[in-house]
C-alpha positions, 0 to 999 in steps of 0.5 A: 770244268775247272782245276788246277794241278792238284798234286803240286799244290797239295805239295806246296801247301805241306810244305807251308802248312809249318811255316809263316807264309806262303803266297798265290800266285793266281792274278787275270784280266777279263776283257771288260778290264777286271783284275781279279786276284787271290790274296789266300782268304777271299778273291778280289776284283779290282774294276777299271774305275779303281773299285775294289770288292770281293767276289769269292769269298773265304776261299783258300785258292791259289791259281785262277784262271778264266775260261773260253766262256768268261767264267772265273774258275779257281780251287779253294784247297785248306789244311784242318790238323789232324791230316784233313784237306777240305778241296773243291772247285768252284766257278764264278760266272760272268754275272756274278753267280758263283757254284761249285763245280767239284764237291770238297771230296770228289777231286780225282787225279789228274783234273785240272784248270791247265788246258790246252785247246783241245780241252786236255787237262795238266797237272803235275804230280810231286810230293816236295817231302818224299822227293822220289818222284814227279810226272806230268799228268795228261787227262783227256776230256774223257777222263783218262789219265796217262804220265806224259813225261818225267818219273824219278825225282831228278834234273835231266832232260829225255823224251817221256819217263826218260826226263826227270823232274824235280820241285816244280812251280810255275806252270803254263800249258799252250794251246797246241799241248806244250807244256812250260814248267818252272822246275827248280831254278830252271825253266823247261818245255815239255813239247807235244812229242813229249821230248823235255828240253831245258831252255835256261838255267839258274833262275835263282841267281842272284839269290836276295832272300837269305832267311827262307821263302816262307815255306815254299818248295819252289818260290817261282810259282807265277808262270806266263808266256806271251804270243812272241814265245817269251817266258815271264816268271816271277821270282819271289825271292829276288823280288822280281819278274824275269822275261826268257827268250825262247834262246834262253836269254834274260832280263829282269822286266820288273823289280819289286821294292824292298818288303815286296815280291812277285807271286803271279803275273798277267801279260796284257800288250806291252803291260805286266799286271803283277801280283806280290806278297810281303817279302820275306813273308807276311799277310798282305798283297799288290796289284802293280802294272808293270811297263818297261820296268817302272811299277804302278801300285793299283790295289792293296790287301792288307 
């Protein structure tokens, strides 16, 4: 079964639900060499030959991820005025065929497409209006759900509801139940005994954006890390993607032109496959793969 974290996007997607934009930030690659992507209408498939075609249609999904079997699982999460959300789960087969997994309706808390190893499943629960309160929720393949760390909407660091979480973005779950999460403009981990540390701070300096993000609670939504333990985030408001040592140092490993910004990444060897939106907002959406900080454009929604 696949979701993703049900209550961060639901707080993302009140957040932009008044505002011009807001961008996904779901981009992979399966191991034929497809890239697929959201652009918020449809997802994409880009082939190795350069062909571009839809493969989900009309589907309102932000974060994509491809499981053990090849299956491309995503959410299709839409806001109908007066106070209606239309969210199901839906799954695309490696041969092409594309169900739904969970009825629009039928979504329970702490489901997810985060998981580790073991098959649990994490999601954060936040409400970026209220601001009182965000936890990270564990649900086990038997559907029990326990708040594995976080409580009162804050910043500090603690084992369990000793931590405070506030607005988190990005997040990236390891196989052995670690958890990587984006929360302001900072990037923590939540490590198995579920002790919160902070790994680097002031993820948002040198801001470049100056008249809003587009309706975003935290516009660092793209979260990967690579098998050395680097952390990857895009930084849609400086128009970069930035690498984290596991000490905390960074660099920036690719910057975006002007009216372009990273929304997602995949890390693929030495290659950074980065998805971005128009910068500050706007509809339309890339594909570049990234090397040593030069960008090569391979698709682009309009």
């Amino acid at each position: 079964m696949c979701r993703h974290r049900l209550a961060f996007v639901f707080a993302f997607c009140l957040v932009a639900a008044t505002a011009l934009a807001h961008p996904g930030w779901g981009i992979v690659r399966d191991v034929q060499g497809n890239t697929f992507f959201t652009d918020l209408k449809q997802v994409w498939k880009l082939a190795p030959s350069g062909e571009l075609t839809v493969v989900v249609p009309h589907v309102h999904t932000h974060e994509l991820v491809i499981d053990a079997r090849g299956n491309l699982c995503g959410e299709n999460l839409a806001y109908e005025a007066p106070d209606k959300w239309h969210d199901y789960f839906w799954r695309r087969s490696p041969d092409g065929r594309v169900t739904t997994v969970i009825a629009d309706g039928g979504v329970t808390r702490g489901v997810s497409l985060l998981k580790d190893a073991a098959g649990n499943e994490y999601s954060v629960e936040q409400n970026n209006h209220t601001r009182t309160r965000t936890v990270l929720l564990k649900r086990t393949p038997a559907g029990n759900v326990t708040e594995v760390a976080g409580g009162a909407f804050g910043a500090k660091d603690g084992k369990g509801n000793a931590a405070q979480f506030g607005s988190v973005g990005g997040v990236a779950v390891m196989p052995d139940g670690s958890v990587f999460l984006v929360d302001g403009s900072a990037l923590r981990k939540v490590a198995t005994d579920d002790t919160v540390t902070t790994i680097a701070r002031g993820l948002d300096q040198p801001a470049k954006l100056l008249h809003g993000t587009g309706g975003l609670a935290n516009p660092r939504s793209g979260l990967r890390l690579d098998p050395a333990g680097n952390a990857y985030i895009a930084d849609f408001d400086n128009r970069r993607a930035l690498k984290i040592t596991p000490n905390g140092a960074r660099v920036t490993a690719y910057e975006s032109p002007l009216g372009w910004g990273p929304t997602g990444i995949w890390i693929e060897g030495e290659d950074l496959y980065v998805l971005e939106g128009r910068h500050p907002f706007g509809d339309g959406v890339r594909v570049v793969r990234a090397r040593g900080g030069k960008g090569t454009v391979l698709a682009k929604v309009d």
